[in-house]
PAROSE-344710 format. One line per 5 residues: their letters; for each residue x, y, z negated of N, C-alpha, C. Coordinates in Angstrom, 3 decimals. Last residue first. Example, Ala and Ser with C-alpha at 12.3 -4.5 7.8 and 13.67 -1.06 7.14 Angstrom:
# residues 2
sa = 12.850/-2.250/-7.080/13.670/-1.060/-7.140/12.900/0.030/-7.870  13.190/-5.690/-7.800/12.300/-4.500/-7.800/13.200/-3.300/-7.800
END
This chain:
# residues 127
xxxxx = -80.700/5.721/129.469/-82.028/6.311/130.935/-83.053/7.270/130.666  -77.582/5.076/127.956/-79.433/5.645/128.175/-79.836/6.253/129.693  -75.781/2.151/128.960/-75.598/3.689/129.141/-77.499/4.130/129.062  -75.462/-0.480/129.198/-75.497/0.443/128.156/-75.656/1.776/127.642  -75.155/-0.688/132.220/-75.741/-1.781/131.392/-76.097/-0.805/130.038
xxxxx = -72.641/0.750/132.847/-74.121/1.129/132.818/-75.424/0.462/132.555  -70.855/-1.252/131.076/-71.003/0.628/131.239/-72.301/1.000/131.617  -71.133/-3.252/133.137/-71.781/-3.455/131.340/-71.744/-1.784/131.027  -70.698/-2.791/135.314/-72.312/-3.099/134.808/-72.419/-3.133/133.260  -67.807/-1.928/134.815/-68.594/-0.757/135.306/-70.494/-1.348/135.307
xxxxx = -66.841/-4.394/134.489/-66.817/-3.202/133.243/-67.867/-2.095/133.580  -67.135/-5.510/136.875/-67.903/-6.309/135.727/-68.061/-4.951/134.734  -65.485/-3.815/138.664/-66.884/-4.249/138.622/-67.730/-4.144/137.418  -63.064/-4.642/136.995/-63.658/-3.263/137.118/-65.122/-3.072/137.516  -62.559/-7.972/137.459/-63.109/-6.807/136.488/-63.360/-5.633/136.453
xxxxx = -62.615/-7.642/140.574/-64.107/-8.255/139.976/-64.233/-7.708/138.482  -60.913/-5.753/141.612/-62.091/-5.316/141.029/-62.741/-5.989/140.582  -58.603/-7.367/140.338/-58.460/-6.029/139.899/-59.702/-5.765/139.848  -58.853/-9.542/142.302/-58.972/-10.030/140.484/-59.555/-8.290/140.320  -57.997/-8.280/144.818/-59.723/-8.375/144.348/-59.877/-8.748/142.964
xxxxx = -55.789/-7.511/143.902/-56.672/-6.416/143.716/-58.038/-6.999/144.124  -54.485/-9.878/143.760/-54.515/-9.117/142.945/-55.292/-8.286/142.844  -55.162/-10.930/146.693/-55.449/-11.805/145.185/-55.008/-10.639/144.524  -53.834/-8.646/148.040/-55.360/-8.503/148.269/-55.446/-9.469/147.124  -51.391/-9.558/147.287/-51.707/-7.719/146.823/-53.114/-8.111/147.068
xxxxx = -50.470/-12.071/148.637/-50.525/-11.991/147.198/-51.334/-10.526/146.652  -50.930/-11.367/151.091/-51.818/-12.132/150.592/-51.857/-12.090/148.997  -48.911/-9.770/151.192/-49.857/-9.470/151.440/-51.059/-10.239/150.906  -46.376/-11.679/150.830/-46.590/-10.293/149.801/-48.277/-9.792/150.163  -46.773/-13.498/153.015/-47.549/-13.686/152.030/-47.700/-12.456/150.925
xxxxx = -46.577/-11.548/155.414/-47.868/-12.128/155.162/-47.860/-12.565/153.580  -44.047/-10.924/154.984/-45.013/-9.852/154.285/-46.782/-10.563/154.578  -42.764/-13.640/155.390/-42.930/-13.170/154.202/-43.875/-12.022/153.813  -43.909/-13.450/157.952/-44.375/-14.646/157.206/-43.751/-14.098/155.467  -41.896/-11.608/158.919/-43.432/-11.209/159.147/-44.248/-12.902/158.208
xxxxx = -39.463/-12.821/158.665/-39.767/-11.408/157.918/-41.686/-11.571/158.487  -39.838/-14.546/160.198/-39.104/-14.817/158.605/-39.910/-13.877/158.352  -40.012/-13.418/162.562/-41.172/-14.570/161.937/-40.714/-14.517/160.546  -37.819/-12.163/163.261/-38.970/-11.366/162.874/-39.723/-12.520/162.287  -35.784/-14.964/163.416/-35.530/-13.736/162.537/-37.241/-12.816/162.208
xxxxx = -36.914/-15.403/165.705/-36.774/-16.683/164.803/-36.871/-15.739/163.488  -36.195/-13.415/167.657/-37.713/-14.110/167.293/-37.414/-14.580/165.975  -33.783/-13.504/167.473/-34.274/-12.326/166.832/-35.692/-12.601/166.580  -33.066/-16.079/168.381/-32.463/-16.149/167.052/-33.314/-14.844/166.646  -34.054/-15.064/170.866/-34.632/-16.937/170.271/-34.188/-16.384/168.847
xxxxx = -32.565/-13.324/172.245/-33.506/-13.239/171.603/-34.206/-14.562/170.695  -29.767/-14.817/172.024/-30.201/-13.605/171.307/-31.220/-13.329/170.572  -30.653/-16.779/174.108/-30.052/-17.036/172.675/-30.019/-15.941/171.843  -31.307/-15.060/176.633/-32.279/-16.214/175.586/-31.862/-16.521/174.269  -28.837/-13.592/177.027/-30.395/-13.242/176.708/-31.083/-13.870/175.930
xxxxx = -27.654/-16.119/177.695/-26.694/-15.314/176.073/-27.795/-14.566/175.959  -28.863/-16.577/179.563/-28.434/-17.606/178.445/-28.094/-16.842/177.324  -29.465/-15.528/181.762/-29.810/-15.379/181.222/-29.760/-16.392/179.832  -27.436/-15.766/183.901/-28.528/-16.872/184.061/-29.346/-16.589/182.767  -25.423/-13.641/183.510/-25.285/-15.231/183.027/-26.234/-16.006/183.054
xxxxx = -26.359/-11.204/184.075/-25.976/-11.441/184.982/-25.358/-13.150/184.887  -26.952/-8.997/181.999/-25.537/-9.207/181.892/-25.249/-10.409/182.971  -29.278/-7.788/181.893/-28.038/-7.349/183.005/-26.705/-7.957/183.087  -30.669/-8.542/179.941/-30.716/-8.773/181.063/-30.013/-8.923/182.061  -29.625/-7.022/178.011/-29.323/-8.083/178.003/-29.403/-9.097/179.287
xxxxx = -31.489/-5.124/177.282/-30.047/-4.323/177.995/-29.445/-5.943/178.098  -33.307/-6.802/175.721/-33.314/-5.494/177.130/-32.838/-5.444/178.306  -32.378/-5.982/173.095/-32.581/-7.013/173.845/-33.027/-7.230/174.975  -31.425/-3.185/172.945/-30.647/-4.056/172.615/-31.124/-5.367/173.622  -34.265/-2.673/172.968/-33.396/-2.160/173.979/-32.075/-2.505/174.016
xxxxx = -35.420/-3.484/170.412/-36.187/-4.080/171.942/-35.179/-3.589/173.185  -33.652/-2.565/169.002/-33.757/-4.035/168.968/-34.145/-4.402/170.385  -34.761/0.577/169.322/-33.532/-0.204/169.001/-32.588/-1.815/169.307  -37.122/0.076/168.246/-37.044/0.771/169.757/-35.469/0.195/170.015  -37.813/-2.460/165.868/-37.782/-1.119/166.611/-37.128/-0.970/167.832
xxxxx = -40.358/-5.166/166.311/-39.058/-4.490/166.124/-38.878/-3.426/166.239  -43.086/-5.943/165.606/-42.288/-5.560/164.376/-40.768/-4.768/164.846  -45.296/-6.484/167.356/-44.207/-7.621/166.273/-43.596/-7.015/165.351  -45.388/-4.612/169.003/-46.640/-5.181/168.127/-45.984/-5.740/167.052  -42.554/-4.177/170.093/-43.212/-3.070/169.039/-44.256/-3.203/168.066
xxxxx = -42.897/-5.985/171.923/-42.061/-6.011/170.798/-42.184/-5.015/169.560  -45.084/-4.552/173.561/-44.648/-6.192/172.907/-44.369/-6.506/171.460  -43.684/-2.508/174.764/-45.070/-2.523/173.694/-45.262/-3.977/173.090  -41.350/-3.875/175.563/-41.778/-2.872/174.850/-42.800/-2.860/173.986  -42.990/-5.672/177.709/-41.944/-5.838/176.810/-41.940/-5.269/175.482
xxxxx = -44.247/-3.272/179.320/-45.020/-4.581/178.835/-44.029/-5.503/177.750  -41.752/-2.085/180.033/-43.202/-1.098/179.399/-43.758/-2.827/178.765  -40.782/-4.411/181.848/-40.210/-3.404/180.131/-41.313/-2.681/179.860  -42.735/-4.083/183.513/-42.482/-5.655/183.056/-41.302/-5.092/181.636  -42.428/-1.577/184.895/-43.507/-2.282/184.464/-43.469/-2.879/183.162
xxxxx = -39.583/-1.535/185.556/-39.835/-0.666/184.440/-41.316/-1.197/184.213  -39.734/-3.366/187.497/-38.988/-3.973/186.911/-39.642/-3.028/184.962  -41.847/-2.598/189.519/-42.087/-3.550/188.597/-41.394/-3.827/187.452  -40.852/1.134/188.904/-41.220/0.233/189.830/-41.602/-1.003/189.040  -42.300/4.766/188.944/-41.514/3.626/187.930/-41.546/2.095/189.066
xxxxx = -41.470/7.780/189.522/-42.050/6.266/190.033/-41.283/5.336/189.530  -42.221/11.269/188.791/-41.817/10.085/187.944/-42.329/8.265/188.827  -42.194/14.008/190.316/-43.052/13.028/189.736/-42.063/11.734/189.319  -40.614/16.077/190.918/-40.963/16.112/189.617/-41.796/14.819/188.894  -39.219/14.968/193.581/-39.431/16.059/193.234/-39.764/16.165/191.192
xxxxx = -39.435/11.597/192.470/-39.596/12.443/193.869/-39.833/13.818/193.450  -37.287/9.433/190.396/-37.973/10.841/191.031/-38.003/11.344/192.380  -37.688/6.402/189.165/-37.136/7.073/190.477/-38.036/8.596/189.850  -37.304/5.145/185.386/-38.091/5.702/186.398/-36.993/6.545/187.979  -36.351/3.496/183.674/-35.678/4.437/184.460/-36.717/4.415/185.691
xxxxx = -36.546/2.738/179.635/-37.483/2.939/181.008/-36.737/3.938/182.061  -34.866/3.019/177.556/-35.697/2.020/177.629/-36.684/1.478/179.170  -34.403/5.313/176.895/-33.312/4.754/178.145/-34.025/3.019/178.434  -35.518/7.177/175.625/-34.323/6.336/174.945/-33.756/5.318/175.466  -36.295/8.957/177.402/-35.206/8.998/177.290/-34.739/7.857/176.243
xxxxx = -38.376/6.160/177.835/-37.516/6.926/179.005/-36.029/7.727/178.752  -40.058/6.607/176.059/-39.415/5.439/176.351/-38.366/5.728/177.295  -41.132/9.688/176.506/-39.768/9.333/174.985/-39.057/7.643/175.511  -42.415/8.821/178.472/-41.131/10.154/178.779/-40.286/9.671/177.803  -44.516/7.669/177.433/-43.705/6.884/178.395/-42.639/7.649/178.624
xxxxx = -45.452/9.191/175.363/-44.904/7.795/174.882/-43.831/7.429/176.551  -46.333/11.031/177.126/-45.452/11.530/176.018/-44.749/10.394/175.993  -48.412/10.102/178.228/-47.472/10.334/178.735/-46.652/10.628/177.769  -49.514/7.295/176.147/-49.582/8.434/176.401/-48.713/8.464/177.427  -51.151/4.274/176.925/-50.179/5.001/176.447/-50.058/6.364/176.489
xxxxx = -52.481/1.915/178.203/-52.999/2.580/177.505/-51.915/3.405/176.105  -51.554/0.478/180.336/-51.223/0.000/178.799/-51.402/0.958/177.852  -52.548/1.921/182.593/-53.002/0.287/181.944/-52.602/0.188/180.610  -52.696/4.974/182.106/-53.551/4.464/181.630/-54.257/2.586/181.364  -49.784/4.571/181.904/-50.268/5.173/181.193/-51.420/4.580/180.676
xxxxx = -49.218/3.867/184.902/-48.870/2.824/183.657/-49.675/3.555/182.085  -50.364/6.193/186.270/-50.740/4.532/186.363/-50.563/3.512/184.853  -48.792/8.248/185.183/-50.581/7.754/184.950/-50.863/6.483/185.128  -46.437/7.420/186.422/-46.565/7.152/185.028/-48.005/7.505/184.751  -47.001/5.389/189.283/-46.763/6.652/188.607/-46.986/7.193/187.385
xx = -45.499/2.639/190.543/-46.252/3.116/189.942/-45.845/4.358/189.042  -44.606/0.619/193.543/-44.254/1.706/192.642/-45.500/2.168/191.890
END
C-alpha cells in the first residue's frame, strides 16, 4: 500500500492532482480514518495516467481506456481499443509535428528578414 505522499512525491504530483484523479474515478484509493491507501493496482493507473496525459489524451480517454480492464476478456477488446486510440493520437501528434515544423520555417524566414532590416536601419542611422 501506498499513501498518497508516497505516490505524490514518485511521480512527482501534487496532492490536489491525486484527489482530482480520484474523483474523476480514475484512482480508488482504501481509507483508514482520513488517510488515503492506494494499492499497486491505483499505482500502475497513476503511471498510466500520467502517461497518457504526456501523449495527448484527456482524462476522459485515459479512463475510458482504463475502465476496460475490467471487462474480464483476456484483455482483447482492451488491446484493440487501445491499439486503434494509439494509432489515432500518432495521426494527430505527427500532424501537429509537422504544422509545427512548418510555424518555426516561417518564423525563422520571418526573422532572418527582420534581422537583416533592423542592420541596414542601424547601418544608416547617425552616431
Amino acid at each position: 500500500m501506498f499513501s498518497i505522499g508516497d505516490l505524490s512525491r514518485e511521480f512527482d504530483v501534487t496532492l490536489r492532482t491525486l484527489r482530482f484523479y480520484e474523483d474523476r474515478g480514475l484512482l480508488n484509493p482504501k481509507r483508514d480514518g482520513l488517510n488515503r491507501l492506494y494499492s499497486r493496482r491505483d499505482r500502475a493507473r497513476l503511471k498510466l495516467v500520467l502517461m497518457g496525459k504526456r501523449v495527448g489524451f484527456s482524462l476522459t480517454e485515459i479512463k475510458d481506456m482504463l475502465d476496460l480492464y475490467d471487462l474480464r476478456d483476456g484483455q482483447v477488446s482492451q488491446l484493440r481499443v487501445a491499439l486503434g486510440r494509439f494509432n489515432e493520437q500518432i495521426s494527430i501528434l505527427e500532424r501537429q509535428k509537422k504544422d509545427i515544423e512548418q510555424a518555426l520555417t516561417e518564423l525563422r524566414r520571418t526573422t532572418a528578414v527582420v534581422s537583416g532590416l533592423l542592420k541596414e536601419k542601424e547601418g544608416k542611422a547617425p552616431r
